[in-house]
Structures are given as structure tokens and as C-alpha cells.
mmCIF file as Biopython writes it, N, C-alpha, C and O atoms, coordinates in Angstrom:
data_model
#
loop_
_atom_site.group_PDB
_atom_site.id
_atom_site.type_symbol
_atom_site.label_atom_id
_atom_site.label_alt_id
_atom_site.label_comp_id
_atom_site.label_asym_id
_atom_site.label_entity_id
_atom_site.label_seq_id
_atom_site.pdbx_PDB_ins_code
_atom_site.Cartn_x
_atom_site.Cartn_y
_atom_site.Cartn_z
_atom_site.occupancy
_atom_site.B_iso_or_equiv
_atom_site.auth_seq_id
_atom_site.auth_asym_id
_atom_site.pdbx_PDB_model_num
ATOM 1   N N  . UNK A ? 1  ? 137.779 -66.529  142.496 1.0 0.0 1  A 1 
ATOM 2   C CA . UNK A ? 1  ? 138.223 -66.383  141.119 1.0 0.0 1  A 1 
ATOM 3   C C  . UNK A ? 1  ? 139.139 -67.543  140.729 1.0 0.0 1  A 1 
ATOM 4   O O  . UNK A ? 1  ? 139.103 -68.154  139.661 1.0 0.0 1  A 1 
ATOM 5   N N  . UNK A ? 2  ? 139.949 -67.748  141.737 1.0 0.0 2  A 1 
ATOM 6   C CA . UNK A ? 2  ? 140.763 -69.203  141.101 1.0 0.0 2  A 1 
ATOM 7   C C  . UNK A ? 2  ? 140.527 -70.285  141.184 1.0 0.0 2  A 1 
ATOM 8   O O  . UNK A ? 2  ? 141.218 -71.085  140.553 1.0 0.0 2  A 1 
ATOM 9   N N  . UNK A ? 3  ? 139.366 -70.770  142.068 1.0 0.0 3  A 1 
ATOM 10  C CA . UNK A ? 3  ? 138.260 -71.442  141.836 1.0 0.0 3  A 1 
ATOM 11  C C  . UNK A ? 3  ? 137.810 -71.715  140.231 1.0 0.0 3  A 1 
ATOM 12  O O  . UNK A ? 3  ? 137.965 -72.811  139.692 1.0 0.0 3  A 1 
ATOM 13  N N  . UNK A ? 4  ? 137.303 -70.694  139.647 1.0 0.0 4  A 1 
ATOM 14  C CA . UNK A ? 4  ? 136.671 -70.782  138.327 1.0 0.0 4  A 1 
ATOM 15  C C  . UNK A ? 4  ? 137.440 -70.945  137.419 1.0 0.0 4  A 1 
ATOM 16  O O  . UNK A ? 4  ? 137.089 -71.432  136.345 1.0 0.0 4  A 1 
ATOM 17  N N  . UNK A ? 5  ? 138.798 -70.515  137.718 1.0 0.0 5  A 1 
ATOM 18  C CA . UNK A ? 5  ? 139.574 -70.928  136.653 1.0 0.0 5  A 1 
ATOM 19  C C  . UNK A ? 5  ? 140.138 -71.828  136.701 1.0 0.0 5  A 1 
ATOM 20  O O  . UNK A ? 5  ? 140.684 -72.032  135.617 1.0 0.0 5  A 1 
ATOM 21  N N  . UNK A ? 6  ? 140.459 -72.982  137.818 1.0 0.0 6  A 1 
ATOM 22  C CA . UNK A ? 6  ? 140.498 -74.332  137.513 1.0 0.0 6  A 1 
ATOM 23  C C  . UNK A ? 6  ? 139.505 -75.194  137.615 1.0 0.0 6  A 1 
ATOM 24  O O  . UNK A ? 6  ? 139.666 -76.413  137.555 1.0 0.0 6  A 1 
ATOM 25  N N  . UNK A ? 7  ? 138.290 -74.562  137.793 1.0 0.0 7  A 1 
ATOM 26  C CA . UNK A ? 7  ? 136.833 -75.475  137.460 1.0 0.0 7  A 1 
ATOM 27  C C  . UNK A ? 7  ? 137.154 -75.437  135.657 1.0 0.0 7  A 1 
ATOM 28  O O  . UNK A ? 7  ? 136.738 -76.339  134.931 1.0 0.0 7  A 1 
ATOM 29  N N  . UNK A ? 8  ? 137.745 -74.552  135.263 1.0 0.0 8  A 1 
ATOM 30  C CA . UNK A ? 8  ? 137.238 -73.881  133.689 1.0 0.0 8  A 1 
ATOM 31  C C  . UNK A ? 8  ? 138.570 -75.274  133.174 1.0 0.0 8  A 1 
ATOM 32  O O  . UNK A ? 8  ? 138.241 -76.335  132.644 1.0 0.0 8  A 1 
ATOM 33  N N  . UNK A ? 9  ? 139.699 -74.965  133.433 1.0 0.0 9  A 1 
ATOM 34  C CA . UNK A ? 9  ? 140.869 -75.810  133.079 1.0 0.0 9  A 1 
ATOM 35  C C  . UNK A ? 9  ? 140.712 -77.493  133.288 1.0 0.0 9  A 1 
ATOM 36  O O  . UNK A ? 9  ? 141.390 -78.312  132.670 1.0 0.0 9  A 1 
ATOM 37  N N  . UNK A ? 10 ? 139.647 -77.835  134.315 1.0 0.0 10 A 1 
ATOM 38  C CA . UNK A ? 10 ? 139.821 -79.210  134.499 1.0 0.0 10 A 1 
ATOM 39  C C  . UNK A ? 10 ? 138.926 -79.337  133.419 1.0 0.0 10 A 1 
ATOM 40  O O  . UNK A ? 10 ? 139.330 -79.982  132.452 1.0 0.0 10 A 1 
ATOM 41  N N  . UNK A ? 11 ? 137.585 -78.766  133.375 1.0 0.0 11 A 1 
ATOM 42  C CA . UNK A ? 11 ? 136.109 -79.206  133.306 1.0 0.0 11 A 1 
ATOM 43  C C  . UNK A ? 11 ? 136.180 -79.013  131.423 1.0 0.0 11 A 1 
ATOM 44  O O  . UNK A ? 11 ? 135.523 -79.831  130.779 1.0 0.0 11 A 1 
ATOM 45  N N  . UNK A ? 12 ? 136.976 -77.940  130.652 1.0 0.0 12 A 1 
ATOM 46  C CA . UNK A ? 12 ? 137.080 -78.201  129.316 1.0 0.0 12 A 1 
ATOM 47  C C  . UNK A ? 12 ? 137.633 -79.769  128.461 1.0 0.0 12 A 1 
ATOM 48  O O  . UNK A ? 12 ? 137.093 -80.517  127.646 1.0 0.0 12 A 1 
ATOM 49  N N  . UNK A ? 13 ? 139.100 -79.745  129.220 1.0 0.0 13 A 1 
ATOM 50  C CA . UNK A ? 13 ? 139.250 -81.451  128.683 1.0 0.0 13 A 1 
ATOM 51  C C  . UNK A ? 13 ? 137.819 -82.328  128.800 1.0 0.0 13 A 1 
ATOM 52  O O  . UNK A ? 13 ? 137.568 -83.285  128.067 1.0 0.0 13 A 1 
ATOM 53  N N  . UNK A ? 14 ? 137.346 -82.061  129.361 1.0 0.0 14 A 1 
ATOM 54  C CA . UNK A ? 14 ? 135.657 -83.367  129.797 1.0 0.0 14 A 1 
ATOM 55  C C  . UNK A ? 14 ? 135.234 -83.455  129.178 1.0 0.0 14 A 1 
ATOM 56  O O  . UNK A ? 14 ? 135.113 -84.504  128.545 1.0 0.0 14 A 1 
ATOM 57  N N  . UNK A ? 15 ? 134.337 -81.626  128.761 1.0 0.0 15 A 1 
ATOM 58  C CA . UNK A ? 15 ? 133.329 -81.274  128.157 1.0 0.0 15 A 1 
ATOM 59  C C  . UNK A ? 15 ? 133.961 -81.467  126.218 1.0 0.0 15 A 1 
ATOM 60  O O  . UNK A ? 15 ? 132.991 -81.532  125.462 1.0 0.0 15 A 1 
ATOM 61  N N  . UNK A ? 16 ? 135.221 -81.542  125.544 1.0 0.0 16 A 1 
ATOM 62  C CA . UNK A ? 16 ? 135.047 -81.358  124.837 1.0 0.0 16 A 1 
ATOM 63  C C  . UNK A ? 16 ? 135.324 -82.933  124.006 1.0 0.0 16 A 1 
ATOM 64  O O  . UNK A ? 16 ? 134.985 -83.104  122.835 1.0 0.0 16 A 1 
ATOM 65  N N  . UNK A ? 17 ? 135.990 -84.004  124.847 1.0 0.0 17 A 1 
ATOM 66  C CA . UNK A ? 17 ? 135.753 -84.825  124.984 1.0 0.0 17 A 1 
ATOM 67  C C  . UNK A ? 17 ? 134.081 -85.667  124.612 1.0 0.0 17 A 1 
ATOM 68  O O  . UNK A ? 17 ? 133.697 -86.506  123.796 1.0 0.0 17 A 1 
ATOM 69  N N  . UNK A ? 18 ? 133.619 -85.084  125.432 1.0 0.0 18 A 1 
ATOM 70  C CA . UNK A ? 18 ? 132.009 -85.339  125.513 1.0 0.0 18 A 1 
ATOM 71  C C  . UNK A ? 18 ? 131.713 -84.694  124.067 1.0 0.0 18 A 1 
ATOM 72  O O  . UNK A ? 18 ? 131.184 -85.466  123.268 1.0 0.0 18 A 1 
ATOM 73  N N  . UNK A ? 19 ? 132.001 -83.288  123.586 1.0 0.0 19 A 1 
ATOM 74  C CA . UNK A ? 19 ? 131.081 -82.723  122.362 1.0 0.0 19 A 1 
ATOM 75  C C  . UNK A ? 19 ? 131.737 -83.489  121.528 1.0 0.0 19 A 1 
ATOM 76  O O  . UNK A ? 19 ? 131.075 -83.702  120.513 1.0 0.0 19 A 1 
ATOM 77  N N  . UNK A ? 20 ? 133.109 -84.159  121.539 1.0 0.0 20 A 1 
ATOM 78  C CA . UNK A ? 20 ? 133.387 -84.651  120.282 1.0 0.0 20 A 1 
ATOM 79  C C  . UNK A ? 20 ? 132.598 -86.492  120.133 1.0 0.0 20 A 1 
ATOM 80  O O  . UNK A ? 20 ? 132.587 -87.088  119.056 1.0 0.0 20 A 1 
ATOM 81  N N  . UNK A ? 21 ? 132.199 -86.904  121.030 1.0 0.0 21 A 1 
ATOM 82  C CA . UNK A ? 21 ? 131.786 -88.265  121.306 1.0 0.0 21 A 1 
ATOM 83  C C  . UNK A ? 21 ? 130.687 -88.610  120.902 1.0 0.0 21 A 1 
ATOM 84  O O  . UNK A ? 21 ? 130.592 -89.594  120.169 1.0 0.0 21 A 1 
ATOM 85  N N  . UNK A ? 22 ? 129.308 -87.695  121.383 1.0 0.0 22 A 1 
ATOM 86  C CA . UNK A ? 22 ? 128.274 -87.498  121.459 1.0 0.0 22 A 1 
ATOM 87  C C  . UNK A ? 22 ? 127.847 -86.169  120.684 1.0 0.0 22 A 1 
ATOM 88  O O  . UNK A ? 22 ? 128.578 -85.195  120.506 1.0 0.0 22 A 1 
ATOM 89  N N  . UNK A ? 23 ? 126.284 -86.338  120.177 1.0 0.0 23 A 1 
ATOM 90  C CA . UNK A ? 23 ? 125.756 -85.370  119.792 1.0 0.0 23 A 1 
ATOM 91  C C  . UNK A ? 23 ? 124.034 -85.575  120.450 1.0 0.0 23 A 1 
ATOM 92  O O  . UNK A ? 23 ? 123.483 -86.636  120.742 1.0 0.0 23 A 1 
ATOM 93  N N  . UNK A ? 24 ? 123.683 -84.690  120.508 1.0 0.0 24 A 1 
ATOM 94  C CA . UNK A ? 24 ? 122.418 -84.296  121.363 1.0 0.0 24 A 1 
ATOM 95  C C  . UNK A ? 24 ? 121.228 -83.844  119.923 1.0 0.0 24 A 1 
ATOM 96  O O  . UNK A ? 24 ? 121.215 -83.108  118.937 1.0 0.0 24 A 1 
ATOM 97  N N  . UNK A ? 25 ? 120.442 -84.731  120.544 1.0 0.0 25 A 1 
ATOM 98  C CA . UNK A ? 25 ? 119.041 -85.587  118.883 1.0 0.0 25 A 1 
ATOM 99  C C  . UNK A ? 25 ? 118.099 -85.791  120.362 1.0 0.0 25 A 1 
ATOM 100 O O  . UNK A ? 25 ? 118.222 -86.279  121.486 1.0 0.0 25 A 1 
ATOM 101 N N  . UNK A ? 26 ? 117.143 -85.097  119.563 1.0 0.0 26 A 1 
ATOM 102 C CA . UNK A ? 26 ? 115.924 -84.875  119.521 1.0 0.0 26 A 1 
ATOM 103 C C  . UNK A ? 26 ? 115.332 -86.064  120.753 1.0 0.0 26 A 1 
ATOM 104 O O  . UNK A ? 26 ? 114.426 -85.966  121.581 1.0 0.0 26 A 1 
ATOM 105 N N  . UNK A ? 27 ? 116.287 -87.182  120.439 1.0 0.0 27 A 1 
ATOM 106 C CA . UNK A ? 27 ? 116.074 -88.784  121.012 1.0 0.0 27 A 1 
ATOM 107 C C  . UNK A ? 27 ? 116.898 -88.899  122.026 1.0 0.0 27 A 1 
ATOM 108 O O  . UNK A ? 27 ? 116.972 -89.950  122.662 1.0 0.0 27 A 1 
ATOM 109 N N  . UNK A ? 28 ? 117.483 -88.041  122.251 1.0 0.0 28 A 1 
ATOM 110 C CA . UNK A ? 28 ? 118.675 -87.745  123.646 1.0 0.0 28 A 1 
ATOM 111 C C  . UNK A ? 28 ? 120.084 -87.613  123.033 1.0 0.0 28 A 1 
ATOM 112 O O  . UNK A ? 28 ? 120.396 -87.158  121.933 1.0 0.0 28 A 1 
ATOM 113 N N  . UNK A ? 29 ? 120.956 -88.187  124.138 1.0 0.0 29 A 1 
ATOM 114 C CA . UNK A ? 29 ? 122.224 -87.794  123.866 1.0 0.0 29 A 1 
ATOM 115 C C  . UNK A ? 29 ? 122.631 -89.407  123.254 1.0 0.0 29 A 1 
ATOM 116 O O  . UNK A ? 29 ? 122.494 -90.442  123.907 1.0 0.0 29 A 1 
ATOM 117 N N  . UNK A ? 30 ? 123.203 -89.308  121.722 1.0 0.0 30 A 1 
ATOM 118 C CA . UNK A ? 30 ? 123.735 -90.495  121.272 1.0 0.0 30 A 1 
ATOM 119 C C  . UNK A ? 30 ? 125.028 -90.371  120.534 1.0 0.0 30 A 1 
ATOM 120 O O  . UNK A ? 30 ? 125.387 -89.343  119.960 1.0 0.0 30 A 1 
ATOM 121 N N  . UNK A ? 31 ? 125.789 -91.631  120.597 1.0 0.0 31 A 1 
ATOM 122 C CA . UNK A ? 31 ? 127.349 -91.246  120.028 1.0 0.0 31 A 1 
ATOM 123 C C  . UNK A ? 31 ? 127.185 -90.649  118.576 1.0 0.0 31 A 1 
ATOM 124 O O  . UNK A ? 31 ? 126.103 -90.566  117.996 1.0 0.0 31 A 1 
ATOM 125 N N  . UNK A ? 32 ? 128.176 -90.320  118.160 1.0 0.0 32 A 1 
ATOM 126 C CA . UNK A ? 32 ? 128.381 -89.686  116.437 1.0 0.0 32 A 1 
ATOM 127 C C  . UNK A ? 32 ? 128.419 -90.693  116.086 1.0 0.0 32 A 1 
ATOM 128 O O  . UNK A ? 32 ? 128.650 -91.774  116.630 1.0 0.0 32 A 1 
ATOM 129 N N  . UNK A ? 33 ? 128.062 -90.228  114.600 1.0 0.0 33 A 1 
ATOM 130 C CA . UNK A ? 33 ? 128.219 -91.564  113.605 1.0 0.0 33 A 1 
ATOM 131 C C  . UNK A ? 33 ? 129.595 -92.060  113.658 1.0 0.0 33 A 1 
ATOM 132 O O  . UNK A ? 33 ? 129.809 -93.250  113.889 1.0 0.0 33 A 1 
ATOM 133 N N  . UNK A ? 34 ? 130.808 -90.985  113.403 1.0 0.0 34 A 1 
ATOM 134 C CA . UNK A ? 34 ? 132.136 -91.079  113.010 1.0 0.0 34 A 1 
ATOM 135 C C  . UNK A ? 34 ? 133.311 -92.300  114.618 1.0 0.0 34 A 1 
ATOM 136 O O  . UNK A ? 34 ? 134.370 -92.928  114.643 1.0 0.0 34 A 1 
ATOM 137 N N  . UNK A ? 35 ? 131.855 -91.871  115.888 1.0 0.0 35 A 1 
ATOM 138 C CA . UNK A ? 35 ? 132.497 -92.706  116.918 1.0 0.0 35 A 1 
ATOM 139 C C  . UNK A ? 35 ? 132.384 -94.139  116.472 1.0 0.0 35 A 1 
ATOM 140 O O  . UNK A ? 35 ? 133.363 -94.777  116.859 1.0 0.0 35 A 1 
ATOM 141 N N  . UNK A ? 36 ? 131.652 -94.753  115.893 1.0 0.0 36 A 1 
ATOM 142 C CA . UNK A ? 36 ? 131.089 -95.941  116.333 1.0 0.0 36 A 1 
ATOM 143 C C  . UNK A ? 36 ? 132.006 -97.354  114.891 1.0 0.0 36 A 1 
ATOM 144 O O  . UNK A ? 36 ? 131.912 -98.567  115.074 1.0 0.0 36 A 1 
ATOM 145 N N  . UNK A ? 37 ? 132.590 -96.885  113.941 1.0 0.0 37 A 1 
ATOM 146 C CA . UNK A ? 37 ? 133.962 -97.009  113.802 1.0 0.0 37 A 1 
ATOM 147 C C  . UNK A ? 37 ? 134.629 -97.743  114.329 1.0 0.0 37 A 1 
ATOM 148 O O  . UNK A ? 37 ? 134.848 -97.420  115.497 1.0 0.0 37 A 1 
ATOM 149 N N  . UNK A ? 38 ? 135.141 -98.733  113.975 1.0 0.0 38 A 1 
ATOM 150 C CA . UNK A ? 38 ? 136.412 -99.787  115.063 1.0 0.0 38 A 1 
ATOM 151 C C  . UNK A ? 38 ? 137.565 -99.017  114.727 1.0 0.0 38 A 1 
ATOM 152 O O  . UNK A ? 38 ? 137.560 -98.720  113.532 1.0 0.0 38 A 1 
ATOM 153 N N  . UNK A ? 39 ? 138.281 -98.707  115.184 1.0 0.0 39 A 1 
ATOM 154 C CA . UNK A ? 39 ? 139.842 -98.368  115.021 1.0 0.0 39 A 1 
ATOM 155 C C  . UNK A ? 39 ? 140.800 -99.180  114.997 1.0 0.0 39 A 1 
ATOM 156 O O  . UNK A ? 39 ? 141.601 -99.202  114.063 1.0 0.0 39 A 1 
ATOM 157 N N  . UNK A ? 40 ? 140.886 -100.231 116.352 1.0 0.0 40 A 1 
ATOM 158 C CA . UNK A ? 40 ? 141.659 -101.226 116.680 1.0 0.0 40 A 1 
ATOM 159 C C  . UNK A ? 40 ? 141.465 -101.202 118.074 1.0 0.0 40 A 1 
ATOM 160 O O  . UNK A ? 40 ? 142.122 -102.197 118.380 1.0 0.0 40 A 1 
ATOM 161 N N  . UNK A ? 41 ? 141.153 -100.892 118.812 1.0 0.0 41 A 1 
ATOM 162 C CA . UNK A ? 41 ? 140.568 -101.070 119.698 1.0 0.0 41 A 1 
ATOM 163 C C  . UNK A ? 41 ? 139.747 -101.404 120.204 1.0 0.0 41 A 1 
ATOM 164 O O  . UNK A ? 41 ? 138.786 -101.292 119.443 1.0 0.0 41 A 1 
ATOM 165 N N  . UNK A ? 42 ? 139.280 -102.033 121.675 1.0 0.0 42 A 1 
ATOM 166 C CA . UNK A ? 42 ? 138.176 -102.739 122.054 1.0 0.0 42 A 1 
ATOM 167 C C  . UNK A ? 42 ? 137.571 -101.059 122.441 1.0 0.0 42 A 1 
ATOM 168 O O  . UNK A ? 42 ? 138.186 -99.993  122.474 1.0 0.0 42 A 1 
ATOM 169 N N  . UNK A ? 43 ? 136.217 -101.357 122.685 1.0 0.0 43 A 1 
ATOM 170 C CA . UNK A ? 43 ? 135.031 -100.131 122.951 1.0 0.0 43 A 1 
ATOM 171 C C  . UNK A ? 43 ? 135.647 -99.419  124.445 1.0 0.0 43 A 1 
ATOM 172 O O  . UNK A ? 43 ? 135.924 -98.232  124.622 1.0 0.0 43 A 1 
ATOM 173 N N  . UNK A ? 44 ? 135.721 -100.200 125.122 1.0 0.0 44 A 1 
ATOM 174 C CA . UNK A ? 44 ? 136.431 -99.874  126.653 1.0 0.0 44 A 1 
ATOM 175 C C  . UNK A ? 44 ? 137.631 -99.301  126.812 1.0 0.0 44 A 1 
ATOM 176 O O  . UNK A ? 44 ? 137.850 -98.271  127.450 1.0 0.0 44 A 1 
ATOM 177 N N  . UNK A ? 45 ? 138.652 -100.164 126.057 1.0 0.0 45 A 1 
ATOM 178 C CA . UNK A ? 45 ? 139.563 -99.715  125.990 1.0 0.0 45 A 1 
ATOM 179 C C  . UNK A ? 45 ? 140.113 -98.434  125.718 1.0 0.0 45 A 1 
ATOM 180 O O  . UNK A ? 45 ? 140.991 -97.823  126.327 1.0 0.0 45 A 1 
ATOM 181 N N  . UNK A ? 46 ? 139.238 -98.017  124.367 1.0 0.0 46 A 1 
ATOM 182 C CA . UNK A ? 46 ? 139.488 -96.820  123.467 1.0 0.0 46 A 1 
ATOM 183 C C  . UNK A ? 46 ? 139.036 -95.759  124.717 1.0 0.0 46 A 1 
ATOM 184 O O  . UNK A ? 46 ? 139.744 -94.813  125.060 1.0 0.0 46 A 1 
ATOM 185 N N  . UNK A ? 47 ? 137.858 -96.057  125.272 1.0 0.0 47 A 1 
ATOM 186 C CA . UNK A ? 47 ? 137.697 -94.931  125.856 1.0 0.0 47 A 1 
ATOM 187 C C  . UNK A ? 47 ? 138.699 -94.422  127.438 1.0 0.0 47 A 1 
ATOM 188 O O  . UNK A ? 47 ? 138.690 -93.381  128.095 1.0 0.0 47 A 1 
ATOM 189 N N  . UNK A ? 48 ? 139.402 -95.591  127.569 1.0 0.0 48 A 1 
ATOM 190 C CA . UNK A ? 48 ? 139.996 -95.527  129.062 1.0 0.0 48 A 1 
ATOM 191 C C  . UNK A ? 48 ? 141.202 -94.668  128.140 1.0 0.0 48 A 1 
ATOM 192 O O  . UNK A ? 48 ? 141.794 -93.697  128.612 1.0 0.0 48 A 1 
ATOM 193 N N  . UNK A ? 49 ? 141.434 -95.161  126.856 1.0 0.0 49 A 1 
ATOM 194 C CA . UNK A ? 49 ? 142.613 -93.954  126.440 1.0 0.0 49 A 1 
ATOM 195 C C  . UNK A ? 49 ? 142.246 -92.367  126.633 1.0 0.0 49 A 1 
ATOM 196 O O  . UNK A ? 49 ? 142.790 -91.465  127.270 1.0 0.0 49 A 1 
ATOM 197 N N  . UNK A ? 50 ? 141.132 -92.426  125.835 1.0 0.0 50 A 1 
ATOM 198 C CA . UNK A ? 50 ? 140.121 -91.198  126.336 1.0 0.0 50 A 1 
ATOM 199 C C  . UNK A ? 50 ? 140.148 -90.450  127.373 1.0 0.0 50 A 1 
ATOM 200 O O  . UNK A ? 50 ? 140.326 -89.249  127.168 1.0 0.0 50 A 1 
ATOM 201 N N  . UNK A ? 51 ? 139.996 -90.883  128.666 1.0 0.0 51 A 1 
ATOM 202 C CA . UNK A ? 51 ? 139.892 -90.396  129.718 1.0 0.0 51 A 1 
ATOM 203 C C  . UNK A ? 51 ? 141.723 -90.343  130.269 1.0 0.0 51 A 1 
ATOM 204 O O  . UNK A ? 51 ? 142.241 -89.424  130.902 1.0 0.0 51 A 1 
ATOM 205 N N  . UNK A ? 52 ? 142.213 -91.266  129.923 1.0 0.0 52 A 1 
ATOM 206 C CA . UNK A ? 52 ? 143.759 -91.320  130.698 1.0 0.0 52 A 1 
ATOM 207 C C  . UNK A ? 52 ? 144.085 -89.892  129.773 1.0 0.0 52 A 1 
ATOM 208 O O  . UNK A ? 52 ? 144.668 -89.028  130.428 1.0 0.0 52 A 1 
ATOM 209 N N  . UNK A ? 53 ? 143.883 -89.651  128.808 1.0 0.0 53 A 1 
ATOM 210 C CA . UNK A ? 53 ? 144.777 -88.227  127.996 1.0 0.0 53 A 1 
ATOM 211 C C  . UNK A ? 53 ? 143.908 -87.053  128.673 1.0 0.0 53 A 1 
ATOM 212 O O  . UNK A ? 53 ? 144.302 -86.028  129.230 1.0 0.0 53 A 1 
ATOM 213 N N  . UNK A ? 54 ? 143.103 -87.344  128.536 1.0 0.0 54 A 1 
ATOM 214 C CA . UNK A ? 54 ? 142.195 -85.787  129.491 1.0 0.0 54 A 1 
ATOM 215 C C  . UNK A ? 54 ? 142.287 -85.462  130.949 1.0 0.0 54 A 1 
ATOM 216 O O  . UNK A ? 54 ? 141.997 -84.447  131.582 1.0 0.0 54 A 1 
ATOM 217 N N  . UNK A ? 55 ? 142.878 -86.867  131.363 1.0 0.0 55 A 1 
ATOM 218 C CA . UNK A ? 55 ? 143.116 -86.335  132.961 1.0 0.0 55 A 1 
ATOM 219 C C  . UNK A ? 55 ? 144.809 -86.123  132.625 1.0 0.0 55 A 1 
ATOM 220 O O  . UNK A ? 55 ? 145.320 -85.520  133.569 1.0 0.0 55 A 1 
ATOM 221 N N  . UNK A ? 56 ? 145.436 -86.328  131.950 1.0 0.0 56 A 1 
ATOM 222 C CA . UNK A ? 56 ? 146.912 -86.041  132.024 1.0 0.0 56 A 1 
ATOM 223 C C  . UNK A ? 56 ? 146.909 -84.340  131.197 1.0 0.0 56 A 1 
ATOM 224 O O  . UNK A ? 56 ? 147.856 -83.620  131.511 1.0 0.0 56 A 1 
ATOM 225 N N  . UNK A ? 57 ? 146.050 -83.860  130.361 1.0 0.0 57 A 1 
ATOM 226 C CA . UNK A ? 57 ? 146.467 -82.355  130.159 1.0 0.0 57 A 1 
ATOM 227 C C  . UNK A ? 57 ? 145.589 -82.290  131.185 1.0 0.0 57 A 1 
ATOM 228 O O  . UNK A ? 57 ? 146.525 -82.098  131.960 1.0 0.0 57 A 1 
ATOM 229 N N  . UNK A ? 58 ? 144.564 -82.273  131.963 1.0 0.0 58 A 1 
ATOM 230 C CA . UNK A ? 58 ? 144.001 -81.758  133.294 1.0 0.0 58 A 1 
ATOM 231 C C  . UNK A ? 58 ? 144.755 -81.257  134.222 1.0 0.0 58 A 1 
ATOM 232 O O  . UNK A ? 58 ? 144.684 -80.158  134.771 1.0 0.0 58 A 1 
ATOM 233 N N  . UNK A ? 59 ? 145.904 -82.612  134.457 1.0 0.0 59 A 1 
ATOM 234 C CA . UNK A ? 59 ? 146.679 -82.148  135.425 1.0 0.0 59 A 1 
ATOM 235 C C  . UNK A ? 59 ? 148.068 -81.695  135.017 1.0 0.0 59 A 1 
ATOM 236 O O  . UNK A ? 59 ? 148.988 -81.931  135.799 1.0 0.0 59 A 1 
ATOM 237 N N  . UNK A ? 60 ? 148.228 -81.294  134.286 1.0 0.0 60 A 1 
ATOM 238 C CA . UNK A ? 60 ? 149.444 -80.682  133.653 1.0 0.0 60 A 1 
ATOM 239 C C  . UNK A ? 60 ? 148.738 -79.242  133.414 1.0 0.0 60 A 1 
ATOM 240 O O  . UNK A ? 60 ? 149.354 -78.322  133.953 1.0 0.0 60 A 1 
ATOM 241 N N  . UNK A ? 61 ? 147.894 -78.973  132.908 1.0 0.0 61 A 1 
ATOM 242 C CA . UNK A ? 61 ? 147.472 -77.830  133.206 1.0 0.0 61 A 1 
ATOM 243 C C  . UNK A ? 61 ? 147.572 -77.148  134.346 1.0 0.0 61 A 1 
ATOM 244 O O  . UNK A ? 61 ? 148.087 -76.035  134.451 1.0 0.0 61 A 1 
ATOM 245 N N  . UNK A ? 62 ? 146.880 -78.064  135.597 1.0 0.0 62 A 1 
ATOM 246 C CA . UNK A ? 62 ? 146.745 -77.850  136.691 1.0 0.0 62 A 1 
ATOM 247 C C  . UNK A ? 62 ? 148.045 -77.062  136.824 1.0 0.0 62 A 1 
ATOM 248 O O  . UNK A ? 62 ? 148.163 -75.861  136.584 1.0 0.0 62 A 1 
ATOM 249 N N  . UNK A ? 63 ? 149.345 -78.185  137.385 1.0 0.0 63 A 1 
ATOM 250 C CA . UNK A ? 63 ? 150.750 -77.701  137.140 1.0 0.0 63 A 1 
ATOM 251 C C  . UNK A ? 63 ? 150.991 -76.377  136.682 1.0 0.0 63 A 1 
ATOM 252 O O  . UNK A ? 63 ? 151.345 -75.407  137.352 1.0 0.0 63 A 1 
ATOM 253 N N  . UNK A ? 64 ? 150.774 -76.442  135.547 1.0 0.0 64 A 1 
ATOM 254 C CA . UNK A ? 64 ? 151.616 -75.166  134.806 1.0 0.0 64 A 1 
ATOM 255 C C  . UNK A ? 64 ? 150.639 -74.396  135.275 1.0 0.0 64 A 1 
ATOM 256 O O  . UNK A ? 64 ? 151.379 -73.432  135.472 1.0 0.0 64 A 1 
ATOM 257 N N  . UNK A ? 65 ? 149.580 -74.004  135.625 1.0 0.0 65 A 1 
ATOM 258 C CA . UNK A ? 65 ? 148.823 -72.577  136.105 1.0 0.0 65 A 1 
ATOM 259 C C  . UNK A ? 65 ? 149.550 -72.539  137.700 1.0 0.0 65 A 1 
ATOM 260 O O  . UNK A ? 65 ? 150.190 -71.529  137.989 1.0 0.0 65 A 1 
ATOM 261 N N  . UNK A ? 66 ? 149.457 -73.417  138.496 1.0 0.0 66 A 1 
ATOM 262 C CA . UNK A ? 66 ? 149.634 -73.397  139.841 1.0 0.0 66 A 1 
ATOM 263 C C  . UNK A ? 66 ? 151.290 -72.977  140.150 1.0 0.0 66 A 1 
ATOM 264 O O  . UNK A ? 66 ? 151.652 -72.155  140.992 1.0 0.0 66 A 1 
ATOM 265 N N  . UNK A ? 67 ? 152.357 -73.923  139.057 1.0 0.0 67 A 1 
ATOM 266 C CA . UNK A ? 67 ? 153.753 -73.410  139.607 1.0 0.0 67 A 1 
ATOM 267 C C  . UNK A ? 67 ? 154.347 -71.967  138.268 1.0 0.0 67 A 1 
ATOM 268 O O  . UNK A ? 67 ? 155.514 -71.613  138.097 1.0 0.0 67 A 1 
ATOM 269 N N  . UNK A ? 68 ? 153.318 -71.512  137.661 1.0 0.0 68 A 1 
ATOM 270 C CA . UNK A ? 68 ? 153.864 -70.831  136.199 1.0 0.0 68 A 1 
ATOM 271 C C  . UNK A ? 68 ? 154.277 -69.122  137.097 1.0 0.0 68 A 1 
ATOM 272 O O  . UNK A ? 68 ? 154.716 -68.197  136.414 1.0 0.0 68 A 1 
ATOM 273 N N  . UNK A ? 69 ? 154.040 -68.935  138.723 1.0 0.0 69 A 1 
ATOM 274 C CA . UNK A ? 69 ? 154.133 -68.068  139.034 1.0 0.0 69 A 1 
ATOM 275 C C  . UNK A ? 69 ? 155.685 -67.489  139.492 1.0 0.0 69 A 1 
ATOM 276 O O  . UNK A ? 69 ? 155.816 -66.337  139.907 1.0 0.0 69 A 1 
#
């Protein structure tokens, strides 16, 4: 059981990440219109922000479930 619930806690930051990035067409999986947008950032870059914020509530989650006892 606590298995699944930090499969569930890591694996949401990913997945919603992913639904907000991508949308799934007929033609496979391709970015949203609203991604493809410059912001100010290089393409790489933006996304290493991406991933650095989803592994930091990942593991802060982690944290607070593991010491919240």
C-alpha cells in the first residue's frame, strides 16, 4: 500500500506535466499549440525548469508523507 502511494505522489508531478505539454492526435503524441510559444527561454532550457520543479515537489512530497508521522 505505501508503495502505491508514493508511486501515485512521485508519478502525478510527471504525468501532469506531460498532459499539460502534449496532447494525443490521431497523428500521435504532439506538443500543444499554447507550448510552442517562446517565452524567453531557450527550448531546453525551459524544459530542464520543467523537470527541476517536478522533481523538487516530488521530493518534498516525498518528505512531508514520510516524516508527517
Amino acid at each position: 500500500m505505501r508503495l502505491a502511494v508514493v508511486a501515485t505522489i512521485i508519478g502525478f508531478p510527471i504525468a501532469l506535466v506531460i498532459a499539460w505539454a502534449f496532447e494525443l492526435t490521431p497523428e500521435g503524441l504532439m506538443p500543444t499549440a499554447g507550448s510552442r510559444r517562446e517565452t524567453g527561454f531557450p527550448h531546453k532550457q525551459r524544459w530542464l525548469y520543467v523537470v527541476l520543479a517536478a522533481a523538487a515537489i516530488s521530493v518534498g512530497l516525498f518528505f512531508l508523507v514520510r516524516f508527517a508521522r
